[in-house]
MARRO-8753 format. One record per residue (C-alpha): x, y, z; residue number from 1. Coordinates in nm, 3 decimals, decimal comma. Layout:
xx|yy|zz|num
X|Y|Z|NUM
...
This chain:
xx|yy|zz|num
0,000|0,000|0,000|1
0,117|0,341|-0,114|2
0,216|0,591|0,202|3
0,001|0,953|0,140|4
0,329|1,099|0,079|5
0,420|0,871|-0,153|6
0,076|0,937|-0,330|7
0,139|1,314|-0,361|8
0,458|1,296|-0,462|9
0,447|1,043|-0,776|10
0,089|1,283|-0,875|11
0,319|1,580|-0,819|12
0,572|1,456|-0,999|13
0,423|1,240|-1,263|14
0,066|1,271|-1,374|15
-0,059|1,615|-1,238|16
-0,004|1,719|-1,625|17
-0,238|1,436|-1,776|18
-0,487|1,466|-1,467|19
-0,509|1,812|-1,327|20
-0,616|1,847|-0,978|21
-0,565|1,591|-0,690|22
-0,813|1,593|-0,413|23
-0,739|1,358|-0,100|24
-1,056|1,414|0,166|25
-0,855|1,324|0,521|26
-1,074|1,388|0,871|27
-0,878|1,588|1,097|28
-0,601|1,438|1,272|29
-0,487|1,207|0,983|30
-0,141|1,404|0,971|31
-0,228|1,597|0,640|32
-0,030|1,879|0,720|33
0,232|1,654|0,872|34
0,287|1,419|0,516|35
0,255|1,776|0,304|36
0,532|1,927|0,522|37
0,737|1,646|0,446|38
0,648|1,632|0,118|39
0,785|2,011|0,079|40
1,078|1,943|0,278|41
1,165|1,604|0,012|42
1,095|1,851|-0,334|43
1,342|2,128|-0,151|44
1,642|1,883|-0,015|45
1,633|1,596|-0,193|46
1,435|1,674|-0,533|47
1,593|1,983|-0,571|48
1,334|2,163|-0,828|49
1,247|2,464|-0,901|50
0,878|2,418|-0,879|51
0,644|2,626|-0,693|52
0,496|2,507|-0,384|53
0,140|2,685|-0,233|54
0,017|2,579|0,090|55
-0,317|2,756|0,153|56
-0,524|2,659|0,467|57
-0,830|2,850|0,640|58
-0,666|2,867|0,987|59
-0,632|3,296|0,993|60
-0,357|3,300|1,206|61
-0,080|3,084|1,329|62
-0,029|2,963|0,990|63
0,223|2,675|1,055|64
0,514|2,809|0,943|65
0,696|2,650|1,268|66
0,564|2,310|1,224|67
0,730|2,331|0,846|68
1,025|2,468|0,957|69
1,102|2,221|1,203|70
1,146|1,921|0,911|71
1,438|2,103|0,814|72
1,774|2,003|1,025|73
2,037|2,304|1,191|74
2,244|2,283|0,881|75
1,899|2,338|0,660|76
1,783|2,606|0,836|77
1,954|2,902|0,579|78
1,769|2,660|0,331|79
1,465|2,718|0,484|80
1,506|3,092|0,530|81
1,634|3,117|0,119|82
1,331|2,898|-0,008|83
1,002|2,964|0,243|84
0,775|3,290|0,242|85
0,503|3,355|0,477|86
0,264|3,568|0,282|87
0,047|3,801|0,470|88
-0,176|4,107|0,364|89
0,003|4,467|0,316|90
-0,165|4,566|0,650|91
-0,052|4,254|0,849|92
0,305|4,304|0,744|93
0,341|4,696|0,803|94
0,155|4,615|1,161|95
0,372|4,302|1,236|96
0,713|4,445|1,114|97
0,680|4,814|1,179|98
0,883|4,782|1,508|99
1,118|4,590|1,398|100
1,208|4,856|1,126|101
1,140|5,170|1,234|102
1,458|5,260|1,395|103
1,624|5,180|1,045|104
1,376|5,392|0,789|105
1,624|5,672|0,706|106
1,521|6,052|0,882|107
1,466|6,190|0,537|108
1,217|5,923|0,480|109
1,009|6,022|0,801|110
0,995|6,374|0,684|111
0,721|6,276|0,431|112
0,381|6,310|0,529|113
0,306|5,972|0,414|114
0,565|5,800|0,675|115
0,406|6,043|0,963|116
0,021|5,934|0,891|117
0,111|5,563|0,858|118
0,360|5,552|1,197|119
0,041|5,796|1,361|120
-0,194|5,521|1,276|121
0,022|5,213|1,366|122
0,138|5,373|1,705|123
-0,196|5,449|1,795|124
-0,321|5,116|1,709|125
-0,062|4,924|1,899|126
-0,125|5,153|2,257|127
-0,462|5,077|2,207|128
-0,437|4,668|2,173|129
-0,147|4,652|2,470|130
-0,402|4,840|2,685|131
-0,616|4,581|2,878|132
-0,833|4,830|2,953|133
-0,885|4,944|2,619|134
-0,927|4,630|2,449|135
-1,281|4,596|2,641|136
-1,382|4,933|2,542|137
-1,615|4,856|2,221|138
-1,611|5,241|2,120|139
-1,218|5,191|2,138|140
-1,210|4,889|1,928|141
-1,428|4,998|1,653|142
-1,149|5,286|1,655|143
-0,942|5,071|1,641|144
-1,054|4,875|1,359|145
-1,166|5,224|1,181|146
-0,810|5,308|1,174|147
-0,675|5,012|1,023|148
-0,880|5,055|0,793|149
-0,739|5,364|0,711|150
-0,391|5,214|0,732|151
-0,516|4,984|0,484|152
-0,718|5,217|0,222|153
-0,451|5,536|0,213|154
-0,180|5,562|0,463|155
0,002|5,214|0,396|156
-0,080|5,226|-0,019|157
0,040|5,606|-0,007|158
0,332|5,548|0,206|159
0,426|5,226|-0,056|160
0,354|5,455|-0,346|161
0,618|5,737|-0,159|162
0,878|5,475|-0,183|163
0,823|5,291|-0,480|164
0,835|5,685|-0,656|165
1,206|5,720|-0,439|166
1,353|5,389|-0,621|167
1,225|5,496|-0,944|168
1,391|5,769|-0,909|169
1,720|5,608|-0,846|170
1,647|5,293|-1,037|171
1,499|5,359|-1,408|172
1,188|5,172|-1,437|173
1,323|4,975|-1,772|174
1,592|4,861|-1,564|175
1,436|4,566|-1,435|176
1,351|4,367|-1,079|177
1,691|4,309|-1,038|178
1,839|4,623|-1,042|179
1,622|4,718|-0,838|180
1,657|4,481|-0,583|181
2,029|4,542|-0,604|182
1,940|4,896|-0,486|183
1,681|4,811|-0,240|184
1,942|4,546|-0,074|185
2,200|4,821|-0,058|186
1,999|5,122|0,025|187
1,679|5,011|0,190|188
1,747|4,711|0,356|189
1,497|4,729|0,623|190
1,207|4,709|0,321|191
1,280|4,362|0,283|192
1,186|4,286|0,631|193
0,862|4,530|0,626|194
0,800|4,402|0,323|195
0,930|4,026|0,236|196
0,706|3,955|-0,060|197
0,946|4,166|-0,201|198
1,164|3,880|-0,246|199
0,925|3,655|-0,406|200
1,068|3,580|-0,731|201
1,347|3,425|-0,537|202
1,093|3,202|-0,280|203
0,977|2,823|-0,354|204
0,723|2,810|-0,136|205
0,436|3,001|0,009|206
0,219|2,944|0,301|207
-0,047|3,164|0,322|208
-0,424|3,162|0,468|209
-0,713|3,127|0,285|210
-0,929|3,409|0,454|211
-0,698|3,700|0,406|212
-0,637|3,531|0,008|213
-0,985|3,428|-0,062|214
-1,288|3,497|0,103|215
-1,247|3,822|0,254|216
-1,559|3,774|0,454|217
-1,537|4,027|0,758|218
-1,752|3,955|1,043|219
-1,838|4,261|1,165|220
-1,966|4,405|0,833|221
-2,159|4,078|0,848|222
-2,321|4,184|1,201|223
-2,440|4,508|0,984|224
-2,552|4,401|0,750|225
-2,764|4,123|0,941|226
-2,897|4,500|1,194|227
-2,967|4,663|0,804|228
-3,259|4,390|0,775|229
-3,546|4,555|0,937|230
-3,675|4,147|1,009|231
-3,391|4,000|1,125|232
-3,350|4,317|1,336|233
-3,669|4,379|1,494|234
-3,683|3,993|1,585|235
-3,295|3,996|1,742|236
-3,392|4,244|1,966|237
-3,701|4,090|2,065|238
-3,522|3,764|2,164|239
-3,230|4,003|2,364|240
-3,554|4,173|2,540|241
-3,684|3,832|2,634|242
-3,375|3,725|2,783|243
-3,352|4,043|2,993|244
-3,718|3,979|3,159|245
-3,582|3,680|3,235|246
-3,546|3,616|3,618|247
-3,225|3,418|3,604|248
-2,911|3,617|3,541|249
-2,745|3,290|3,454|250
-2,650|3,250|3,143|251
-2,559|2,887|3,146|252
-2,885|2,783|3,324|253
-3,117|2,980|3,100|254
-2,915|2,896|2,773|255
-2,715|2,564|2,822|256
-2,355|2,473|2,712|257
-2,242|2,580|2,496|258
-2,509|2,836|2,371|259
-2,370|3,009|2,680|260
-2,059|3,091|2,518|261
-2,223|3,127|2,202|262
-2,467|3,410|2,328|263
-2,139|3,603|2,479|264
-2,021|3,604|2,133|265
-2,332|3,693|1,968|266
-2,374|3,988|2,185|267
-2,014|4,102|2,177|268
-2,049|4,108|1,790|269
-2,339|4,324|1,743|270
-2,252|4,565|2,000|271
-1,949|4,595|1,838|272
-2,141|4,620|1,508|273
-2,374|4,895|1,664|274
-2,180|5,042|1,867|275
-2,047|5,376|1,649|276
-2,384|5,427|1,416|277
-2,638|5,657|1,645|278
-2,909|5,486|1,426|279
-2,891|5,162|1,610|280
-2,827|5,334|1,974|281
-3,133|5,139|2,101|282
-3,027|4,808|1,951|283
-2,721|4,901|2,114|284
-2,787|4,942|2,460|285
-3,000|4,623|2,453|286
-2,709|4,418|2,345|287
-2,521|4,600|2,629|288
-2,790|4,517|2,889|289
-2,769|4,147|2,788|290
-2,378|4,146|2,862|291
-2,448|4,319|3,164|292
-2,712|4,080|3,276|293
-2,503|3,736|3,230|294
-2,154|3,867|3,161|295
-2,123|4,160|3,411|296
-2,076|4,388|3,058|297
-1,739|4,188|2,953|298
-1,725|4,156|2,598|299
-1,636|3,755|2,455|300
-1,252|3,811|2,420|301
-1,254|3,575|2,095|302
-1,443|3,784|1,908|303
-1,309|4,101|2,011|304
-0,983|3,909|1,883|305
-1,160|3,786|1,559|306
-1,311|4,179|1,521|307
-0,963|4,290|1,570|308
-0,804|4,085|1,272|309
């Protein structure tokens, strides 16, 4: 009997050009990501092609890239670091790596307005997710989330824009990605760490998550638009008002487990969703009064966290 990774690797190999697409159905725990990690490792050390490698999974965060790297040994590691990109949205890398670069973005650089808006914004953002007492302040997290969406729609695109226009100006356009890269590596080093998809020509292999690539589906603009539907509104309230002249203040008894939990989150999500449009200020405060009932007002901390991202 053929091993999975065997199975994958002869397809790969051998008869993905006659047969297209290769679907293997596994339940969880049947070491899919385990045989594919191998499987990448194999094509990298011992195959040594060229080929390029996408790993796309739904998890949002957390996207493996550990468990991969730990198939290749200490003396693979630079391997590992030369072949393997973890590809992330413009607004997750500028919000992950800012820190990390900051110090090194040159002081002409920060004299643009562009570099002052985005560093404003990402500052701002960061005090207010470090602050515990923030981060169960709904009118601070839809902030929050307002202004990274603002990092996302103008300041990081303008600041990107700023600096592509500075190596165009050193680098003619005609002259190519690698002359370019030649002057990025030797005058703007720290892009390639706010920035590492810069260096994808050069990558193998690409993990990346299928929510930030694919679906785009954001939950809170989901919560709207399930308040825009008179119906659905009218008759969400009317449940929340029921559970309010309810005598028990006890979630779990009234609801069960785990509609406990899932109530928290339900609530936290449309007051969140509410919270900053004065047209739903009564739907707001009932959704308030429920967390306050069962929850003493604390907001589900996994969907603030799913909000957030």
């Amino acid at each position: 009997m053929q091993t999975l990774e065997s199975i994958i690797e002869s397809y790969a190999f051998d008869k993905m050009q006659d047969y297209g697409l290769l679907l293997i159905p596994l339940p969880t725990g049947a070491g899919k990501s385990y045989t594919v990690f191998s499987f990448i490792h194999n094509v990298i050390i011992k195959r040594k092609t060229t080929q390029k490698i996408l790993f796309v999974t739904s998890l949002k965060k957390n996207l493996q890239i550990e468990e991969l790297k730990s198939k290749f040994t200490e003396n693979e590691q630079n391997i590992f670091d030369d072949k393997v990109l973890l590809l992330k949205s413009n607004l997750d890398f500028v919000l992950d790596n800012w820190d990390l670069v900051d110090k090194d973005i040159p002081y002409g650089i920060k004299e643009y307005n562009e570099y002052k808006k985005l560093n404003a914004a990402i500052k701002y953002c960061k005090e207010m997710e470090d602050n515990t007492h923030f981060r169960k302040n709904f009118q601070i997290l839809e902030t929050v989330k307002t202004k990274k969406d603002d990092i996302k729609d103008m300041f990081e695109p303008n600041f990107r824009k700023r600096i592509k226009s500075l190596i165009n100006e050193a680098v003619p356009p005609k002259a190519g990605y690698k002359a370019k890269l030649t002057f990025v590596k030797s005058k703007m080093p720290w892009l390639l760490t706010l920035y590492p998809q810069i260096l994808s020509n050069d990558k193998q292999v690409f993990l990346m998550s299928m929510d930030k690539f694919l679906l785009r589906n954001d939950p809170i603009e989901e919560a709207r638009a399930y308040l825009a539907d008179d119906f659905l509104r009218s008759h969400l309230v009317e449940i929340s008002e029921s559970l309010l002249a309810l005598e028990s203040n006890n979630a779990t008894q009234v609801m069960g487990y785990p509609d406990d939990l899932k109530l928290k989150s339900s609530m936290t999500l449309f007051l969140l969703a509410s919270g900053h449009d004065s047209k739903y200020e009564k739907e707001a405060k009932v959704f308030k009064a429920v967390l306050d009932k069962y929850f003493g007002v604390e907001m589900d901390g996994q969907t603030v966290e799913m909000v957030q991202k």
